[in-house]
C-alpha positions in Angstrom: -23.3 0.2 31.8 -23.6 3.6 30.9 -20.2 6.5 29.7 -20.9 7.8 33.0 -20.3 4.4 34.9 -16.7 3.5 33.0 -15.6 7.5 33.6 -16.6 6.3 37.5 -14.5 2.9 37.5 -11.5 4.2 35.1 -11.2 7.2 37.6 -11.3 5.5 40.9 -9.2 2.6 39.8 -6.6 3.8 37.0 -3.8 5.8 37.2 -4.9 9.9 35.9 -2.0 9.7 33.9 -4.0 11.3 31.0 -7.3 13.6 30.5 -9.0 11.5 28.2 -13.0 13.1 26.5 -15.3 11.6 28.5 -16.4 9.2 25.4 -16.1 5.8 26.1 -15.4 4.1 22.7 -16.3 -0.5 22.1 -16.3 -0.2 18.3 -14.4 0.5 15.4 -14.8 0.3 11.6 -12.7 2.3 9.5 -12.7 5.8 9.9 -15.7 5.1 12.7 -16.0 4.7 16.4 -18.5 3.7 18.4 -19.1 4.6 22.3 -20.7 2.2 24.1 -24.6 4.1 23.7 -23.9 3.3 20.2 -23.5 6.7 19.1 -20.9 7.2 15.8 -18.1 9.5 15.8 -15.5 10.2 12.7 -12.4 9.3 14.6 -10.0 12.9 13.8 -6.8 11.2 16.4 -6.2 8.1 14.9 -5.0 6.7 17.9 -1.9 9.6 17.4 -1.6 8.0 13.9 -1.7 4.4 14.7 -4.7 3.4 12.9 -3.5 4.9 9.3 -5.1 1.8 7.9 -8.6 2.2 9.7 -10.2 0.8 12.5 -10.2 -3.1 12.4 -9.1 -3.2 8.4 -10.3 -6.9 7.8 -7.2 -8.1 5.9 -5.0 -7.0 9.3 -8.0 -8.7 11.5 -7.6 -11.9 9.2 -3.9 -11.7 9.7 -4.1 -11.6 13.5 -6.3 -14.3 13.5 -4.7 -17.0 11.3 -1.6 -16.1 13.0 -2.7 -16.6 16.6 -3.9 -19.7 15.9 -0.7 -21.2 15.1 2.1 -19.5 17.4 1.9 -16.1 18.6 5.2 -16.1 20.9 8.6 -17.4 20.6 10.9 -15.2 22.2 14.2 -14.8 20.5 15.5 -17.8 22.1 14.1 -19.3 18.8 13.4 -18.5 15.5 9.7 -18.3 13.7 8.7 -18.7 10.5 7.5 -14.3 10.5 10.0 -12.1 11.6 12.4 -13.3 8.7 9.8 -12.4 6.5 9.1 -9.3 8.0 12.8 -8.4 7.5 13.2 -8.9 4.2 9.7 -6.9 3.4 10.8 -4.2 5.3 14.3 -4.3 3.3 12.2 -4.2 0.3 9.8 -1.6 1.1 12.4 1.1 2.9 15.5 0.6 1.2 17.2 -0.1 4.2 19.4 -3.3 4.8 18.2 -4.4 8.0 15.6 -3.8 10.7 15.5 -4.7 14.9 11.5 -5.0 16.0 11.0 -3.7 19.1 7.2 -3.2 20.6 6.9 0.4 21.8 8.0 3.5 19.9 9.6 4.5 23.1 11.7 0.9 22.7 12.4 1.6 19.2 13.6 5.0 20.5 15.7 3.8 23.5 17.2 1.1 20.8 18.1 4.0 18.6 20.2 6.0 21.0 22.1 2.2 22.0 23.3 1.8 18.6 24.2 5.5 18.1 26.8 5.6 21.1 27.9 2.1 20.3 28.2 3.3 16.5 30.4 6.4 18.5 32.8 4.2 20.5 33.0 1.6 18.2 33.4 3.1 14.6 34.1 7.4 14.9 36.1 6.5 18.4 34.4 8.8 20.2 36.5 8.8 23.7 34.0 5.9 25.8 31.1 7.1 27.8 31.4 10.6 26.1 29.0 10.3 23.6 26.6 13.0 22.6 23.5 13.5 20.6 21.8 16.8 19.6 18.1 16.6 19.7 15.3 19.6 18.9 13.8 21.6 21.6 10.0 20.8 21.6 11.1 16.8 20.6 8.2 14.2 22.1 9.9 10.7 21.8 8.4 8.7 24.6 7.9 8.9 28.4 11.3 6.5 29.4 13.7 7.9 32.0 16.2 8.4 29.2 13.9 10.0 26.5 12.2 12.5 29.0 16.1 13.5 30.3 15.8 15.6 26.7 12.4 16.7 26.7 11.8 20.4 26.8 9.1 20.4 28.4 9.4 20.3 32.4 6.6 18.7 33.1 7.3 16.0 31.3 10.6 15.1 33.9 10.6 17.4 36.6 9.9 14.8 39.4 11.6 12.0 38.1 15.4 12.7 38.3 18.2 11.9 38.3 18.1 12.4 34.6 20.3 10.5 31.8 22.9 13.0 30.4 24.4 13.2 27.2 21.6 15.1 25.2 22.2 18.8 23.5 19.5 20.8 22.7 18.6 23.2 20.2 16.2 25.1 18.6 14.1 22.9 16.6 14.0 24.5 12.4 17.4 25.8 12.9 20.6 23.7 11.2 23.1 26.4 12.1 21.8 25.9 16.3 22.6 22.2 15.1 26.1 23.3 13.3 27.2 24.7 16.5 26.4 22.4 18.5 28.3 20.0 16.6 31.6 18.8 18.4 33.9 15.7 18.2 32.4 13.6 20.4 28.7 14.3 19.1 27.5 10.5 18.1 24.0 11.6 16.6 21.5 14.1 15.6 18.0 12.7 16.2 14.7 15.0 14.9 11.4 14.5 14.3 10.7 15.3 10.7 7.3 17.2 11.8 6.9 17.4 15.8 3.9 16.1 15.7 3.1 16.2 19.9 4.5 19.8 20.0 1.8 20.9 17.5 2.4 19.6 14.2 5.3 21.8 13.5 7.3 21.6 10.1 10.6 23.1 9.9 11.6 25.7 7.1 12.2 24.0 3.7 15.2 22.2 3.4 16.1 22.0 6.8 16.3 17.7 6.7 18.4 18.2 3.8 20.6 20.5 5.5 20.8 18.4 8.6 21.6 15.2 6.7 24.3 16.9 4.6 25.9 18.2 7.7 25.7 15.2 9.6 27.5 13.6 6.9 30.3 16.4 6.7 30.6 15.7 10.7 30.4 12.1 10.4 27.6 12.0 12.5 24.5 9.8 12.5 20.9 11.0 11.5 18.7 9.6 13.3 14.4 10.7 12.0 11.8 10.1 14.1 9.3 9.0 11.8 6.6 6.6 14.7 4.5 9.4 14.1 5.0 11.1 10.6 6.1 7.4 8.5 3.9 4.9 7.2 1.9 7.1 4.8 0.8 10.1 7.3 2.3 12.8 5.3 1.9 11.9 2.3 4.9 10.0 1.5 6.1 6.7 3.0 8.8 8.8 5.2 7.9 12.1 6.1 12.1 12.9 4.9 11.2 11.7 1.5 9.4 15.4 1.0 13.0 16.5 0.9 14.9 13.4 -0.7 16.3 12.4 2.3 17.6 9.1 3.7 18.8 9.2 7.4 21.0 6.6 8.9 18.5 5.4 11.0 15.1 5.7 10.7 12.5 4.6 13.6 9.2 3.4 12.6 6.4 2.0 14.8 2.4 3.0 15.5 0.8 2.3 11.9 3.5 -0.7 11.6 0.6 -2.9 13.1 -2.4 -0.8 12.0 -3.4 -0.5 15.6 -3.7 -4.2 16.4 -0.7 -5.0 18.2 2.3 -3.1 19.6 4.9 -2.8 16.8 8.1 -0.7 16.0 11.2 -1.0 14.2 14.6 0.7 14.1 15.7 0.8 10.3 19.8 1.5 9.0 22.1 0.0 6.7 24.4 -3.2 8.3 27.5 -1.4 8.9 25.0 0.7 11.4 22.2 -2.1 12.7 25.4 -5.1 12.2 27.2 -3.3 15.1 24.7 -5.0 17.8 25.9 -8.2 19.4 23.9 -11.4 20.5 22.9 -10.1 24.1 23.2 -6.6 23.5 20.2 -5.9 23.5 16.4 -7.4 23.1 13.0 -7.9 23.9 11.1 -11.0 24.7 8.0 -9.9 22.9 10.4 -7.6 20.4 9.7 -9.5 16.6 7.5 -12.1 17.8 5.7 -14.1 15.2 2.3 -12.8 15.7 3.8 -9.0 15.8 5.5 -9.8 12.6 2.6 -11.3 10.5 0.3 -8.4 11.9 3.1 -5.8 10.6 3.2 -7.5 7.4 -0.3 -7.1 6.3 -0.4 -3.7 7.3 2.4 -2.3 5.8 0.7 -4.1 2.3 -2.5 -2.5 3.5 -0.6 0.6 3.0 0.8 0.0 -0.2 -2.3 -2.1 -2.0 -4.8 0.5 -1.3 -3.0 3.2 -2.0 -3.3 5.0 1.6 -0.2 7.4 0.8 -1.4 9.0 -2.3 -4.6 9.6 -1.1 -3.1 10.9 2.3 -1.1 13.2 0.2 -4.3 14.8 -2.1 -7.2 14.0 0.6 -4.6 15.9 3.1 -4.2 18.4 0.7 -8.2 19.1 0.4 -9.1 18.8 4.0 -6.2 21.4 5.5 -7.1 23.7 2.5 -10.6 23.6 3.0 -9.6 24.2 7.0 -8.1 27.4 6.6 -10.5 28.7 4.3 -13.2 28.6 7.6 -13.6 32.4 8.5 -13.0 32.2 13.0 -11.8 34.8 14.9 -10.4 31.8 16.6 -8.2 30.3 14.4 -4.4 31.7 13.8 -3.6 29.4 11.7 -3.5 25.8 9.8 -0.7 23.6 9.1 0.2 21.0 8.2 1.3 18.1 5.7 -0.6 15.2 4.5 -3.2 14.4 7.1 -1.1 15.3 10.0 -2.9 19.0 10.4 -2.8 21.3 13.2 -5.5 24.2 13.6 -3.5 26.5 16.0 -6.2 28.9 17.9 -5.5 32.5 19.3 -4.2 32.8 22.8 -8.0 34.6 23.9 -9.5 31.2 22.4 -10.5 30.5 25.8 -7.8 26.5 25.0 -8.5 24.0 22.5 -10.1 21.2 25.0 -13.2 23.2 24.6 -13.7 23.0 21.0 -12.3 18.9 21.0 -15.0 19.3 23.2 -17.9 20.3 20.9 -16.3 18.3 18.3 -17.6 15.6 20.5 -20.7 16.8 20.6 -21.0 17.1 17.0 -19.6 13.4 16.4 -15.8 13.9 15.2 -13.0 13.1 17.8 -10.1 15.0 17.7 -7.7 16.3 20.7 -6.0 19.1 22.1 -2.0 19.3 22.0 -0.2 21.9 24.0 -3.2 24.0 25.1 -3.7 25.7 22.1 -3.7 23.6 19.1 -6.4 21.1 17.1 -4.8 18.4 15.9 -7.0 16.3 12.9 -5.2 13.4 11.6 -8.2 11.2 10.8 -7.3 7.4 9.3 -6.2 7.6 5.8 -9.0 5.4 4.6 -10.9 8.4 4.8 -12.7 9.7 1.5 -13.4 13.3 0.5 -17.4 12.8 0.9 -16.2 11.9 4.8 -14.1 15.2 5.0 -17.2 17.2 2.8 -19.8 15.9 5.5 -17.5 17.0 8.8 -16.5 20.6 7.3 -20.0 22.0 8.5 -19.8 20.8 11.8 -15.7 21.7 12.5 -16.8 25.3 11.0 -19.6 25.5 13.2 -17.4 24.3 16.8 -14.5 26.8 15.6 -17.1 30.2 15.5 -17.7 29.0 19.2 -18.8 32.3 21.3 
């Protein structure tokens, strides 16, 4: 079968619930895909940063393997011989006391907000169903009834009301929007530390720290984001760690399991994360042992190969070396790590267009909001990988 015949099947029988390039990807090695007429493409997406270890890194693969062929489910009815494991390496590796593995970011998410109003009744006394949490305007935290209720972005919920209340929004880079919207019965504040889906936008310097030290005036929660910007992305284990700080809870998923196997995590101390009952709340799939082993070799990936340094220089290079390419096209280039955004002019003519090219010239990347290129390429990457692409990316952006 031919790209053509997969864009045929995929389109008559799936869902369009996305646009996906018409490149129809079977292989994966590193920073490499492969479509299925075997031609090679340097993969700029990542899998939106869940494959910060590369495509099918053998010592995750070798994990997966031994560990399926012993036990890959449990439930929680039981225990297995991973998850505590798990725990205690995340505890290690974070700082943080105690973990809850969910599969999804969007879980990890939902599980987040739980244990913020419960935090609300049961420790500030926060009158009982009047919780509140403040969240940024142009936040992306997952497609659940709940997390699109707070979305800014109408699309994103406008035909699936009734929406779950509770959610104040602000301006997203502003702590005094967040300072008045502060109140007594406010549970949490819950940011991304770059919004990575609205663009890769980074707030003015020392906004985290002034979030965090107002939260903790207010006796309020901080909640970061970090599925997206944590595990190494930015340059530093947790995107907050550019500013020193430590949130109450901190939600971690994608690059958990390297891209093998649906992974995420919700992080904070026990006097946060002990608040949850038995029957509270769970998953059946949520810290299975398969799950667990597969997050455990990838987080050492991480660490052993030194994937967060080099995302911090590497990133460096490549988003220096992006915004020194002369386009009448390009307004500008952000970014931090390798989580970079090429943000085009509004006559551009959209950014699917040059993802577009991209394709042609063999490096995937995608389109976010209409008008922005986002390059987030696996962290494995090395500076001859970045040298070799720079021709062709400077060629697609001096488009006609």
């Amino acid at each position: 079968m031919k790209t053509q015949d997969f864009v045929e099947l995929e389109e008559k029988y799936g869902a369009h619930n996305y646009h996906p390039l018409d490149v129809v990807l079977e292989k994966g090695d590193g920073v490499w895909v492969y479509d299925v007429e075997g031609n090679k493409y340097l993969d700029c997406l990542s899998a939106y940063s869940a494959v910060n270890q590369g495509h099918v890194h053998p010592r995750i693969l070798d994990a997966l393997v031994e560990q399926a062929n012993k036990l890959t489910l449990t439930s929680r009815a039981f225990r297995n011989s991973q998850l505590a494991l798990f725990y205690k390496e995340l505890a290690d590796i974070s700082g943080y006391e105690m973990s809850l593995p969910m599969n999804s970011g969007a879980e990890a998410v939902e599980t987040a907000i739980k244990l913020a109003r419960k935090w609300a009744y049961q420790v500030k006394g926060v009158k009982r169903h009047q919780a509140e949490i403040i969240i940024a305007d142009g936040n992306f935290h997952g497609r659940t009834i709940t997390i699109i209720s707070f979305s800014s972005e109408e699309f994103y919920k406008d035909d699936f009301g009734p929406l779950t209340p509770g959610f104040i929004s602000v301006k997203y880079g502003d702590a005094d929007a967040i300072a008045d919207a502060i109140t007594p019965n406010t549970a949490a504040v819950m940011l991304e530390p770059i919004q990575g889906e609205a663009g890769v936008v980074i707030p003015p310097e020392g906004y985290l720290t002034q979030v965090a030290e107002m939260c903790k005036e207010n006796n309020v929660l901080f909640i970061a984001d970090e599925i997206q910007t944590g595990l190494g992305r930015t340059g530093r284990f947790f995107a907050c760690e550019h500013e020193d700080v430590r949130a109450d809870i901190t939600i971690i998923g994608k690059a958990l399991s390297g891209g093998f196997y649906p992974v995420s995590a919700v992080l904070a101390d026990a006097d946060v994360l002990g608040l949850f009952q038995p029957g509270e709340h769970g998953s059946t799939f949520g810290g299975n042992p398969l799950g667990a082993a597969v997050a455990r070799a990838a987080i050492q990936v991480l660490l052993d190969e030194n994937l967060i340094e080099k995302a911090d220089t590497l990133g460096t290079y490549f988003m220096e070396q992006l915004a020194e390419i002369p386009s009448p096209h390009v307004k500008s280039v952000r970014g931090k790590g390798m989580l970079i955004g090429v943000e085009l002019n509004e006559d551009a003519g959209g950014a699917r267009r040059f993802c577009e090219a991209l394709q042609e010239q063999g490096i995937l990347a995608k389109e976010t909001h209409d008008h922005i290129i986002r390059f987030a390429p696996p962290l494995v990457i090395t500076k001859e990988i970045i040298d070799e692409a720079l021709p062709k990316i400077r060629e697609v952006l001096n488009l006609k």
